[in-house]
C-alpha positions as CSV (number, residue, x, y, z in Angstrom):
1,X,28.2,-38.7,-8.2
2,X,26.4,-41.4,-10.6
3,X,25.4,-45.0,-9.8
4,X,26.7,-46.5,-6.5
5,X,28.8,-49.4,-6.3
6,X,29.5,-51.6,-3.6
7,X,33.2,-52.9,-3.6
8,X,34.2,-55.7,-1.5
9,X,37.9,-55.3,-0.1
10,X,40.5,-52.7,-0.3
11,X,43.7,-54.9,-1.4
12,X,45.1,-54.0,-5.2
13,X,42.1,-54.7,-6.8
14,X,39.8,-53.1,-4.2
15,X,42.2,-49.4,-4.5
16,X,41.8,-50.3,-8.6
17,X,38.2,-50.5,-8.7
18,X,37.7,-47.2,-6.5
19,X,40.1,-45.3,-8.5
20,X,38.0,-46.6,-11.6
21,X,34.8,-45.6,-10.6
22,X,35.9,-42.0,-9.6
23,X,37.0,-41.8,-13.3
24,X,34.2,-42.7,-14.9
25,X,31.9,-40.7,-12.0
26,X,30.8,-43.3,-10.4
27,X,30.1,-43.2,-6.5
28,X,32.2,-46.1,-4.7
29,X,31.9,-47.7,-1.4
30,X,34.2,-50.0,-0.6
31,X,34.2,-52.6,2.4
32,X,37.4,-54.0,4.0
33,X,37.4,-56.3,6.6
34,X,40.2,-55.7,8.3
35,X,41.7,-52.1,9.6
36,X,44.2,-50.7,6.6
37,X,44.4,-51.4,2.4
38,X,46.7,-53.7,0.8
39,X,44.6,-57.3,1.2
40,X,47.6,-59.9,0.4
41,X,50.3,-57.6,0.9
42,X,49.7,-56.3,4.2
43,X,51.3,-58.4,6.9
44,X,49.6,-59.7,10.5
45,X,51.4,-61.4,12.9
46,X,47.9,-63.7,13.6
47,X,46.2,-65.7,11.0
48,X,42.8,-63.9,10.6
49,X,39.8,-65.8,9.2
50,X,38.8,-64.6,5.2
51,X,42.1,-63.0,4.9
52,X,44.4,-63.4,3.0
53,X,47.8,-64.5,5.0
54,X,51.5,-64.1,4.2
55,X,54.8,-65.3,6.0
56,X,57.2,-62.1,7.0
57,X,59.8,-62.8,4.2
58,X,57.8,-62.5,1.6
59,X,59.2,-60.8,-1.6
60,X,57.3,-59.6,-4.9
61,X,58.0,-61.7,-8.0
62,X,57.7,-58.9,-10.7
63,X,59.8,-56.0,-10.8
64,X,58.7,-52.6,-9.5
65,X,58.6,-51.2,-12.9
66,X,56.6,-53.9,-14.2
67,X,53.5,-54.6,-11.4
68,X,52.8,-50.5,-10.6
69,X,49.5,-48.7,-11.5
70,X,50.3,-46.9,-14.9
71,X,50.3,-43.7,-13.7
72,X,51.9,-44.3,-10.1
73,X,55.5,-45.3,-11.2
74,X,57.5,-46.4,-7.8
75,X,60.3,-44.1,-6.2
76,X,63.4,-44.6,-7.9
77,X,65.1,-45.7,-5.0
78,X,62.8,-48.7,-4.3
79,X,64.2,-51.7,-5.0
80,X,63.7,-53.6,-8.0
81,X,62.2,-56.7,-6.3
82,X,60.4,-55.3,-3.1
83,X,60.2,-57.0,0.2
84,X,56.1,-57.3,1.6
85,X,56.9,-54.1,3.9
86,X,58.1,-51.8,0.9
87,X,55.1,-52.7,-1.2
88,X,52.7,-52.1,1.7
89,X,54.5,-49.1,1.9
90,X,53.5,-48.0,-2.1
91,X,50.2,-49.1,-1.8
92,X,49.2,-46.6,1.1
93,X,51.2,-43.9,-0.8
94,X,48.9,-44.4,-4.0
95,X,45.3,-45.1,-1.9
96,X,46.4,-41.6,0.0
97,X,48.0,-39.8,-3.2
98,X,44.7,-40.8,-5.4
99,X,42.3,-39.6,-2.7
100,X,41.0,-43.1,-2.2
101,X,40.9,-44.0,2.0
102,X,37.6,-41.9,2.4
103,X,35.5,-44.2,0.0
104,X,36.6,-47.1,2.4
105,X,34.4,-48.2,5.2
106,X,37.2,-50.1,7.8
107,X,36.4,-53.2,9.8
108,X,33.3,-54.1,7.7
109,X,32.7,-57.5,6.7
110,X,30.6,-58.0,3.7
111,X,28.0,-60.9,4.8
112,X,25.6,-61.0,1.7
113,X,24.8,-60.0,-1.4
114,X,21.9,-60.7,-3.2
115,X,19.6,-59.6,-6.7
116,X,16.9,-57.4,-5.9
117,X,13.2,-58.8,-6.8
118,X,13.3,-56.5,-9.7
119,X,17.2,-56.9,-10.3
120,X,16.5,-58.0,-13.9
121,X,14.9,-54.0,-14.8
122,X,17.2,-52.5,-12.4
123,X,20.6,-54.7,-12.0
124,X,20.6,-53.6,-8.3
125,X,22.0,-55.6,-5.3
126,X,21.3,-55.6,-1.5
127,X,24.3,-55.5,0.1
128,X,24.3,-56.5,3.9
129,X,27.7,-55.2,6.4
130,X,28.4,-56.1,10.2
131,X,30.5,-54.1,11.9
132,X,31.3,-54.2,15.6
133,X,28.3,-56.5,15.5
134,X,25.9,-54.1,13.6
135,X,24.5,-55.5,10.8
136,X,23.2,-53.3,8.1
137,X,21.7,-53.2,4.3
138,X,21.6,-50.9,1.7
139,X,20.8,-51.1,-2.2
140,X,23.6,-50.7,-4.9
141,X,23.1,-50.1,-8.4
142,X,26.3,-52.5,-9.2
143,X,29.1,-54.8,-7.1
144,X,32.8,-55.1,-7.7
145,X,34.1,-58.5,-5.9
146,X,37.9,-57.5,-5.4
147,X,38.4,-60.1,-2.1
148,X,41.8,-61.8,-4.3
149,X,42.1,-65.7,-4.2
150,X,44.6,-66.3,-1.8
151,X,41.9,-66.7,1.4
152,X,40.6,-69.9,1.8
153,X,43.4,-73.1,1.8
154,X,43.2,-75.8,-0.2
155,X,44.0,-78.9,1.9
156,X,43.7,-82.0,-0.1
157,X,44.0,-84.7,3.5
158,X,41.8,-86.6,1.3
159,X,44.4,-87.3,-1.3
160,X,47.0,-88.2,0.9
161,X,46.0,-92.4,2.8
162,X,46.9,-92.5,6.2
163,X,47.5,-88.8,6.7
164,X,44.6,-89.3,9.6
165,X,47.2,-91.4,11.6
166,X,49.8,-89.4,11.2
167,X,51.0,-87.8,15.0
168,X,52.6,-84.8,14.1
169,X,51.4,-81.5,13.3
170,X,49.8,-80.5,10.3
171,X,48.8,-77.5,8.3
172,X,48.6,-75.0,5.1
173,X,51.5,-72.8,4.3
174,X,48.9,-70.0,5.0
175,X,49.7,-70.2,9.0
176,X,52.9,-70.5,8.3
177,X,54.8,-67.6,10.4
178,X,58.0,-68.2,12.6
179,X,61.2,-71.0,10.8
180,X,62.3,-70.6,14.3
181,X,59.5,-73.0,15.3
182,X,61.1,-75.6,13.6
183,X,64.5,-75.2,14.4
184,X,66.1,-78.6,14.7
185,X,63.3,-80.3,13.0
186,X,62.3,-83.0,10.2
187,X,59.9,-81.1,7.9
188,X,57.4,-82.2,5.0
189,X,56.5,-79.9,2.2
190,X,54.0,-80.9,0.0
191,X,53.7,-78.5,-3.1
192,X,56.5,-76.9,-5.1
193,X,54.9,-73.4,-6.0
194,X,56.3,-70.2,-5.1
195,X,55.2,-70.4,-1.0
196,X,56.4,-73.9,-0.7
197,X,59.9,-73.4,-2.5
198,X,59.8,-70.1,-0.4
199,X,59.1,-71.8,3.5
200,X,61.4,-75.1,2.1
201,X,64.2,-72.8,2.3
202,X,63.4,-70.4,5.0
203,X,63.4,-73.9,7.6
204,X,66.3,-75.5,5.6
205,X,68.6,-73.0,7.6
206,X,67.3,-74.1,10.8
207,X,65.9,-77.3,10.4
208,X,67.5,-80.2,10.3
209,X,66.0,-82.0,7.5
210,X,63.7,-80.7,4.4
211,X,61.8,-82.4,2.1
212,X,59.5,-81.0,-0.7
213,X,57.0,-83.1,-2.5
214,X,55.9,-82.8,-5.7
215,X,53.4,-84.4,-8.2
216,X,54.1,-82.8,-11.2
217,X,57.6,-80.6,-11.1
218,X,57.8,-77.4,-11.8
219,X,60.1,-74.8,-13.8
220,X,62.0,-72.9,-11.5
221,X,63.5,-69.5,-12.6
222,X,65.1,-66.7,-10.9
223,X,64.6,-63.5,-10.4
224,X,67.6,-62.5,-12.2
225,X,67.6,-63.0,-15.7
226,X,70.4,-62.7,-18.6
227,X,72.8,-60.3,-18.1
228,X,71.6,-59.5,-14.7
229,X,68.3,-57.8,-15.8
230,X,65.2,-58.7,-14.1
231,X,63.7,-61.3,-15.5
232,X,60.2,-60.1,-16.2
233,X,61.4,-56.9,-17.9
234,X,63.5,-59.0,-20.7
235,X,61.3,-61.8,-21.1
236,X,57.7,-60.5,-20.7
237,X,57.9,-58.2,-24.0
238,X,55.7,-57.7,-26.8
239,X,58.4,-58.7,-29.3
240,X,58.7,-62.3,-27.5
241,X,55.1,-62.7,-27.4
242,X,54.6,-62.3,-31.2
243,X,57.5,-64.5,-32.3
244,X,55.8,-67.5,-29.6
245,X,52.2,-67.3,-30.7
246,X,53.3,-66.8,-34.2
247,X,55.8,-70.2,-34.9
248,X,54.5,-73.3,-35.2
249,X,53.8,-74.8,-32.2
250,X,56.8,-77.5,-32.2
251,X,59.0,-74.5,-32.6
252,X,57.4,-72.4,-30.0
253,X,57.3,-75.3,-27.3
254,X,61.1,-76.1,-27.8
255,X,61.8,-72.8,-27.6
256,X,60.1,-72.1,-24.7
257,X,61.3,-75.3,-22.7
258,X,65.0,-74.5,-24.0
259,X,64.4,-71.3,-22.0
260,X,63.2,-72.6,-19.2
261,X,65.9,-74.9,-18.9
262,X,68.8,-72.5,-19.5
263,X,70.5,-71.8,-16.3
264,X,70.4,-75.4,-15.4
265,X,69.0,-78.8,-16.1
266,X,65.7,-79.1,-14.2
267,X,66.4,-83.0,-14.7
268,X,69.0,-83.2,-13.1
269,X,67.4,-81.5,-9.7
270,X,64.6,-83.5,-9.4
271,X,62.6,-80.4,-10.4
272,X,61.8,-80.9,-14.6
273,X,57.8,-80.4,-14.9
274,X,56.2,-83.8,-16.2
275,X,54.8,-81.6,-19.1
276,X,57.4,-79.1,-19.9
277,X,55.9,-77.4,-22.7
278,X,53.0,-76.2,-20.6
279,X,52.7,-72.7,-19.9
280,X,52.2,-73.4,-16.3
281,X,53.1,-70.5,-14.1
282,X,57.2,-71.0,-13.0
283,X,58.1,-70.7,-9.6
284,X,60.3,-68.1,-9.1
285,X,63.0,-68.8,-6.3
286,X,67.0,-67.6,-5.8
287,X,67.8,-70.3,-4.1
288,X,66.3,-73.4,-4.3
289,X,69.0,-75.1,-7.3
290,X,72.2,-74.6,-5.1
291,X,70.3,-75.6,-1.5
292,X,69.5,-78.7,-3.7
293,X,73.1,-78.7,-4.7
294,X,74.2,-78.5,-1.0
295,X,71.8,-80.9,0.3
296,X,69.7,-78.6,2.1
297,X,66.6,-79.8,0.6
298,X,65.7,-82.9,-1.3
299,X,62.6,-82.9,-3.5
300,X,60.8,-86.2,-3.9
301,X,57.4,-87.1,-5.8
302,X,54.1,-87.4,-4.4
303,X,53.4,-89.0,-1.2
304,X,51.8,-92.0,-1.8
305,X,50.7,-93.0,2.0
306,X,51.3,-91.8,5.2
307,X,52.4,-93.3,8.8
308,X,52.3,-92.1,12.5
309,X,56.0,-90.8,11.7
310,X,56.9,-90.9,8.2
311,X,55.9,-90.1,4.3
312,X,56.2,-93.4,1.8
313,X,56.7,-91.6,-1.3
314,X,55.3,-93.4,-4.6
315,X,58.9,-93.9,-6.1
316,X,59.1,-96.2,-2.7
317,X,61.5,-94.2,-0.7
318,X,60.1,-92.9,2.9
319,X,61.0,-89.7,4.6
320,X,61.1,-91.1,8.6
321,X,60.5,-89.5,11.7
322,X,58.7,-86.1,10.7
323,X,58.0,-83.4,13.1
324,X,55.9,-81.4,10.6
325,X,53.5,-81.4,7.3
326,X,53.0,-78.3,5.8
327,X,50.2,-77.9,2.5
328,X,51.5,-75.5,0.3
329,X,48.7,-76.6,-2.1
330,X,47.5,-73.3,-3.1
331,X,44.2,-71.9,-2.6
332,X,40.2,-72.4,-3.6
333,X,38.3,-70.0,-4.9
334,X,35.3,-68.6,-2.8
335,X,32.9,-66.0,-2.6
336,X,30.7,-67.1,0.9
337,X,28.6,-63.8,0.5
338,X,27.2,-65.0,-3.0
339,X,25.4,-67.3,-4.4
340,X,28.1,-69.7,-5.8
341,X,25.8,-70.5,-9.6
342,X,26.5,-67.0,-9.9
343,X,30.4,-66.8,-10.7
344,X,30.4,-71.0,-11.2
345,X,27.2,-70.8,-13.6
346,X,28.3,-74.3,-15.1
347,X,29.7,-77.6,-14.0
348,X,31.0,-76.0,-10.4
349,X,34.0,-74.1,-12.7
350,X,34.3,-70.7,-12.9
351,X,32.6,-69.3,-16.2
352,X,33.5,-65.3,-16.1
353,X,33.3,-63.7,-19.3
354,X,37.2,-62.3,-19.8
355,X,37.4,-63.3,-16.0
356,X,35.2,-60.6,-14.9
357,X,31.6,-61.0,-15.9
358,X,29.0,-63.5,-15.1
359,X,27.5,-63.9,-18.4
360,X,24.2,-65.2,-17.3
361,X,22.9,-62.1,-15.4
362,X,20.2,-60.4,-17.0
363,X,22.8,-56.8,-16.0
364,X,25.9,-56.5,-16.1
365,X,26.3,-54.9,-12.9
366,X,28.7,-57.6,-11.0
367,X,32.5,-57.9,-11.6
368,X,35.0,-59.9,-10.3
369,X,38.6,-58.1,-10.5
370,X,41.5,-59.9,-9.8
371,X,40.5,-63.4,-10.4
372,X,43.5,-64.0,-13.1
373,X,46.3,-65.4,-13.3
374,X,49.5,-64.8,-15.4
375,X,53.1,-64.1,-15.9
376,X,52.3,-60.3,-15.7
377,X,51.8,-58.2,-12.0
378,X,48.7,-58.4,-10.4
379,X,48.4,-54.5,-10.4
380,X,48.7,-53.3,-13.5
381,X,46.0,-56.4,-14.7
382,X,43.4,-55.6,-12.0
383,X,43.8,-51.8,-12.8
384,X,43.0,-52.5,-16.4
385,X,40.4,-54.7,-15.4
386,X,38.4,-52.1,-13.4
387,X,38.7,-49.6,-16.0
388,X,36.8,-51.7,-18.5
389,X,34.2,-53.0,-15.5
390,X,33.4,-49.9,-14.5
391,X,32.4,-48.4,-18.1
392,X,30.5,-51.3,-18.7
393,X,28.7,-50.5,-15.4
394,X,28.5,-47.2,-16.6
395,X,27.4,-47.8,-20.1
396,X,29.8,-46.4,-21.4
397,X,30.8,-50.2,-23.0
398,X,28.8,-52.8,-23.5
399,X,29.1,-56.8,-23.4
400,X,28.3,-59.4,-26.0
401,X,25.1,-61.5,-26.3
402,X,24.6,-64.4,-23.9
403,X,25.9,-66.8,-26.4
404,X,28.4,-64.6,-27.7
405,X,30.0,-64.6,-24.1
406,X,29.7,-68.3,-23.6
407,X,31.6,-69.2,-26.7
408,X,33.9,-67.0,-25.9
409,X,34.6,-68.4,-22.6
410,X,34.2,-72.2,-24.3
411,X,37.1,-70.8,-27.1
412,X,39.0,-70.1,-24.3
413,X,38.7,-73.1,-22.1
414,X,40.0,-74.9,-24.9
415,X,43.2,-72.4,-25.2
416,X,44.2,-73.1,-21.9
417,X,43.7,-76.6,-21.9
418,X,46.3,-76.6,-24.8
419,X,48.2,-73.7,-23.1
420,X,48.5,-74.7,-19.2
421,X,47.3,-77.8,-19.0
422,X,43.5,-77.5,-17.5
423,X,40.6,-75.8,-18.9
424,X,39.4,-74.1,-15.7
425,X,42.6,-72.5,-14.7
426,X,42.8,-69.1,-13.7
427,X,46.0,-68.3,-15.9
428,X,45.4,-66.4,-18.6
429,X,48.2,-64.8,-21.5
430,X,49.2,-61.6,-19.9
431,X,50.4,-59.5,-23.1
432,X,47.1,-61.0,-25.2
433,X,44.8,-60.5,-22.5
434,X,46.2,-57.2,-21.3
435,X,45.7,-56.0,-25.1
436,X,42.2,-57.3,-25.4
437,X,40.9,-55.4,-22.4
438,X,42.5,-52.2,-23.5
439,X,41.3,-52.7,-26.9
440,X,37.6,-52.5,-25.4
441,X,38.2,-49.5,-23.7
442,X,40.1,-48.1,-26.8
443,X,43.8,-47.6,-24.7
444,X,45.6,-50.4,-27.2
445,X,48.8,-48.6,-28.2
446,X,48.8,-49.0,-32.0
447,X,52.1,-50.4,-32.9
448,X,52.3,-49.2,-36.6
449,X,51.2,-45.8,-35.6
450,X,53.6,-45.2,-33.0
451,X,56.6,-46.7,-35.1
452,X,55.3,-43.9,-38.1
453,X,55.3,-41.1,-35.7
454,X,57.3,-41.7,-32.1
455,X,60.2,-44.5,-33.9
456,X,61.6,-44.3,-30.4
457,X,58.6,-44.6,-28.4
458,X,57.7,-47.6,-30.6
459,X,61.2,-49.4,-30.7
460,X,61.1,-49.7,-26.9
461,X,57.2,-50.6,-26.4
462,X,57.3,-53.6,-28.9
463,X,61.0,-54.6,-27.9
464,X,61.3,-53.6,-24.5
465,X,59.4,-54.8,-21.5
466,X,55.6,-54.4,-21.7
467,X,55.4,-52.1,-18.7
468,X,52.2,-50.9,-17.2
469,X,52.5,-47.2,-18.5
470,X,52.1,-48.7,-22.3
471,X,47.8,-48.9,-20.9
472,X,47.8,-44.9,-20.0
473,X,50.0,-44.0,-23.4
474,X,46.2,-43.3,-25.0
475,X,42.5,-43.3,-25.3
476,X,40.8,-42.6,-21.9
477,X,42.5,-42.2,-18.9
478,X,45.6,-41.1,-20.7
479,X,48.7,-40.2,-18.5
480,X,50.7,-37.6,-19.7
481,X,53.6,-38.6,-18.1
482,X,53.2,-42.0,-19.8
483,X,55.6,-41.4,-22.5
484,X,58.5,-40.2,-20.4
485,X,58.0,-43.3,-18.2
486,X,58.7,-45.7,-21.0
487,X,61.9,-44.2,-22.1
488,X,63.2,-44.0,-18.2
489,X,62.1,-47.2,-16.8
490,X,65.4,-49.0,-17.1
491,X,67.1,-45.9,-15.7
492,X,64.9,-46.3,-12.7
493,X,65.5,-50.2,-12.6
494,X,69.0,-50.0,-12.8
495,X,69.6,-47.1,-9.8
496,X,68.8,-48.7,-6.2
497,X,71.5,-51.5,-7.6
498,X,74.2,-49.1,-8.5
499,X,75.0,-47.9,-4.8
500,X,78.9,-48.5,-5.7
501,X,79.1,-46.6,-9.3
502,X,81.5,-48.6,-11.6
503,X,81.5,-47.2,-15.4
504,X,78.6,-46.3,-17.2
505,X,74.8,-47.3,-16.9
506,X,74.6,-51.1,-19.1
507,X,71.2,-51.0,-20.2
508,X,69.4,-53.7,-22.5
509,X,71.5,-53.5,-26.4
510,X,68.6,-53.9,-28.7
511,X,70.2,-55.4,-31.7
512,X,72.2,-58.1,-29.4
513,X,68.3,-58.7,-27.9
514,X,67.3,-59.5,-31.4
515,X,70.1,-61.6,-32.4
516,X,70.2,-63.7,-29.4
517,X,65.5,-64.2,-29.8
518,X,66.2,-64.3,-33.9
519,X,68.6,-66.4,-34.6
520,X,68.2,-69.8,-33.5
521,X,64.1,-69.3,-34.6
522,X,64.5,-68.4,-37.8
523,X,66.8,-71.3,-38.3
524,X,64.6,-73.6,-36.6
525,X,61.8,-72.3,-39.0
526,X,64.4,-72.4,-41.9
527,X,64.9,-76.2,-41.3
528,X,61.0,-77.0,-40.8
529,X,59.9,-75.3,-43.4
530,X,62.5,-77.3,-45.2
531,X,61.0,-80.6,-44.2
532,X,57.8,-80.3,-45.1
């Protein structure tokens, strides 16, 4: 084995970073807190302190074949959109299939880490563990932080006047376990992302009022997309991604909005975002449109004040005589084992070079994986991630200049300003930033090449969904079965729903997907170009 490297948690991106620096003959050790992989995804009854925490109805938002690792596709008999238990369930498959569970010390908790004296010749770090109150050290020639950002609450009481004198109870969405608690009650949810949509309509069927709060709306989309395909495999494509970052940017903002807003009029719901044309992540949720519809949950703006019992909302309505507040306000991000002017080197935001590398360390021999946010699965971006980190730690890649980095991350800060709304967000394109990490690493599927010698192969990676396999088609780390998994994925979507066979398979038509994302467009650009 080659240089060690200390990993910090065993979740998605802790099994991704292992796998990685097996590959490139590196020696991992990787510390988990708690007593099994999967981080996020694995469920506790108990809210434990530094884990992550999820409520036992918890489903995945991307669809199996789009958020697997690229050479790990999922039974075909999974379903498409997996509950918590069934992804738990792949995750220990792949950490056992992939030989990973021996490279992970159990029950550890990572309390510091910390540059050598001579870390500027050496890039090593001394990495201090406790475990069953034993605390030990050791040196490590390079750390991968892979602890997620879904850990520590963000629970803005400070925002909210009055909140202090408010008698009944009070909390984040992350303690949130048991709707039978509530059963009869008045509840407040403040937040409309995917957990607070989620737990609004989880109590709305047992308590006996719900109201969700939000400051700036949201687009909310389902799962299911047009003609009952899942909506992640027709929208996230390569094809789409062109044509948006290619029209002008009236064109591409009307169109986007026009497709947010196409199964019904987020107006009308209370729900329409207060800037629609940002790229701000959706909330995905079934549900939530016809519970509106019936009544079963009202959404309201931003709490203005607080009483003992009830909500004043700025609009000047008030939600009376509530049992229950619950912060579904998302999380911070935080890293208590290192020095925080190492990953927020400027202004207290995070400045990560492709949001993996502190670009102020004299080594490159620290890397965050997982700290991005997009459209696209959290798997297949982590795995693509730690591939790139780990032959940079190798040597096998190497990083920019100082101020090289820096203006890159300033270029994109002002991107997502445009783009999402904030310059220090964590969201990130997921086809344009998947590419640009693969194109470091030399795994970019070439487009051209592949239409000139695999027409078939080509037609569905540029048109079809942008599936994870499309990073393991190539360069190092090629999967042999890559090619095979492209040209079957919507035959292993499209099984675990046919349990009562009626007719032949319907799988996406190609040239009705072109007409219906090509028409209106191209007539839209027909008429502006008119214009002007």
């Amino acid at each position: 084995m080659g240089r060690r490297v200390a990993i910090v948690g065993a979740g998605v991106s802790g099994l991704a970073a292992i796998r990685s620096c097996l590959e490139e003959g590196l020696e991992p050790i990787c510390f988990e807190r708690s007593d099994d992989v999967g981080g996020l995804w694995k469920f506790s009854e108990r809210v434990e302190e530094g884990r992550a925490s999820i409520y036992p109805s918890v489903f995945a938002n991307s669809s199996k074949e789009m958020m697997c690792f690229p050479d790990f596709p999922y039974p075909e008999d999974f379903p498409v959109f997996m509950h918590n238990r069934k992804l738990q369930e792949y995750i220990t498959s792949f950490a056992r299939e992939k030989g990973l569970l021996k490279h992970i010390q159990f029950e550890t908790l990572v309390s510091s880490i910390s540059k050598r004296p001579d870390f500027s010749t050496t890039g090593q770090w001394d990495v201090e563990t406790e475990k069953n109150g034993k605390k030990e050290s050791a040196v490590f020639d390079a750390v991968m932080i892979c602890s997620g950002h879904h850990v520590y609450p963000n629970l803005p009481k400070d925002s909210f006047p009055g909140l202090e004198h408010f008698g009944g109870q009070c909390f984040h969405s992350r303690e949130y376990k048991d709707p039978g608690l509530w059963r009869g009650k008045r509840v407040l949810v403040i937040g409309l992302g995917n957990s607070g949509s989620d737990i609004a309509i989880e109590l709305s069927r047992m308590a006996e009022k719900v109201v969700v709060s939000s400051r700036s709306g949201s687009w909310v989309l389902s799962r299911v997309w047009d003609d009952g395909y899942p909506w992640d495999m027709v929208f996230i494509t390569r094809f789409q991604t062109f044509l948006k970052n290619s029209l002008p940017t009236a064109i591409s903002d009307w169109w986007y909005m026009k497709q947010m807003n196409s199964k019904f009029k987020h107006e009308n719901y209370g729900l329409m975002p207060l800037n629609g044309a940002l790229r701000k992540e959706p909330v995905f949720n079934d549900d939530l449109p016809a519970h509106i519809l019936c009544g079963r949950v009202s959404i309201k703006p931003n709490v203005k004040k607080f009483t003992e019992t009830s909500a004043i909302f700025e609009d000047g309505t008030v939600f009376e005589a509530i049992d229950c507040v619950i912060f579904a306000t998302g999380y911070s991000n935080a890293y208590p084992f290192l020095d925080d002017s190492i990953i927020k080197s400027r202004n207290n935001e995070v400045t990560l070079y492709k949001g993996i590398f502190p670009p102020q360390l004299e080594k490159s021999t620290l890397a965050v994986i997982g700290l991005v946010q997009s459209l696209g699965a959290a798997i297949p971006t982590t795995d693509l991630q730690a591939r790139w980190a780990t032959r940079v730690i190798k040597g096998t890649c190497s990083l920019p200049s100082r101020k090289d980095m820096m203006s890159d991350i300033d270029e994109k800060m002002g991107k997502k300003l445009k783009w999402f709304g904030k310059s220090e967000t964590i969201q990130t394109d997921y086809i344009v930033y998947m590419d640009e990490l693969a194109s470091f690493i030399g795994v970019k599927p070439s487009i051209p090449w592949l239409f000139l010698t695999d027409p078939r192969l080509a037609v569905e990676v540029f048109f079809g969904p942008c599936s994870p396999y499309q990073f393991r088609l190539v360069g190092p780390g090629k999967w042999p079965g890559a090619r095979n998994a492209i040209l079957t994925q919507w035959d292993r979507t499209l099984k675990p729903t046919r349990t009562r066979a009626v007719g032949e398979m319907q799988k996406p038509s190609l040239p009705t997907q072109l007409f219906k994302f090509l028409a209106l467009p191209l007539l839209l650009l027909a008429v502006f170009l008119a214009w002007v």
